[in-house]
C-alpha positions in Angstrom: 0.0 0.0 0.0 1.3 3.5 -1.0 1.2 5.9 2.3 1.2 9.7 1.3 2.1 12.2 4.3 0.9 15.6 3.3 2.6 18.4 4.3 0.5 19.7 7.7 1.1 15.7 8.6 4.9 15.9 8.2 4.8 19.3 10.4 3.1 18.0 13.0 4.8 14.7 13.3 8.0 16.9 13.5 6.7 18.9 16.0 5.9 15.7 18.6 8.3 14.3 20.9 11.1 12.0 19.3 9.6 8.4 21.3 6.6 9.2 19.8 7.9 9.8 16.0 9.4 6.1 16.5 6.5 5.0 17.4 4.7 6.6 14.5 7.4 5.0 12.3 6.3 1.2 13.9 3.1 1.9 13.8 3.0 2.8 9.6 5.4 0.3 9.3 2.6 -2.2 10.1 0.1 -0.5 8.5 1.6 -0.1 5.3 1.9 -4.2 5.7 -1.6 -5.3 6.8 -3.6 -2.0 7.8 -6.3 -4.5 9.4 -3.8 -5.2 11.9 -5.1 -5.0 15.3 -2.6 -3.3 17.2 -3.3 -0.1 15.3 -6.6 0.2 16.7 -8.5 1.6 14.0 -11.3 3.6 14.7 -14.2 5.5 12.1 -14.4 9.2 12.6 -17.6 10.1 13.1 -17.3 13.7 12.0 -15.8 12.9 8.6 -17.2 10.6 6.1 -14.7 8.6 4.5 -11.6 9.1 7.6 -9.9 7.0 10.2 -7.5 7.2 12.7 -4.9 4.5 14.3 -3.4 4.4 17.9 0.2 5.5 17.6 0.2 5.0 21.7 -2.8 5.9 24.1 -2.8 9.2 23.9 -1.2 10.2 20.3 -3.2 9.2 17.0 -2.7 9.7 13.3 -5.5 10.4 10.8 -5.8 9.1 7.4 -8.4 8.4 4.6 -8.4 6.1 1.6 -7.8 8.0 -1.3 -8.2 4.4 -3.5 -7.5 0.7 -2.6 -4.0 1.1 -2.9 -3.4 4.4 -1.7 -3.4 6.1 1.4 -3.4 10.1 2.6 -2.2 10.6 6.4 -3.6 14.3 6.8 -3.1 15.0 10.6 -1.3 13.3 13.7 -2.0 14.8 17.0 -2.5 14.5 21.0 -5.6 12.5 21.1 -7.6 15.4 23.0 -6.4 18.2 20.2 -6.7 16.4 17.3 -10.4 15.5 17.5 -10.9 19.2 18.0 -8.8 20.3 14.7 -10.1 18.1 12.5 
């Protein structure tokens, strides 16, 4: 599967603390292999149509939507408690 990062997501995942960029890094890994894996915790956003996000730990998540089968757009990654406000 083809993961695009777009711009606002690579800003913000600069701006987080460097554990949790590693994490983010594990966390696509697996997702780019099998994004029905488990331990990414997928969840529907409500407030959006067609979007998603996946745990990067408890409190950080990263936001995507399908843009086709094979290709993915990451748009946001935040602080759980700000990024359901921005979005």
């Amino acid at each position: 599967m083809d993961i695009i990062e777009t711009a606002d997501f690579k800003k913000a995942l600069n701006k987080l603390p460097k554990d949790i960029q590693r994490l983010y890094y594990t966390q696509s890994q697996r997702f780019a292999e099998n994004w029905k894996d488990p331990r990414l915790h997928i969840k529907k956003i409500k407030d959006l149509e067609k979007a998603f996000s996946f745990r990067i730990t408890r409190r950080y998540r990263a936001f995507f939507y399908f843009q086709n089968p094979d290709t993915t757009i990451f748009f946001t990654i935040d602080h759980r408690k700000d990024a359901y406000r921005n979005i």
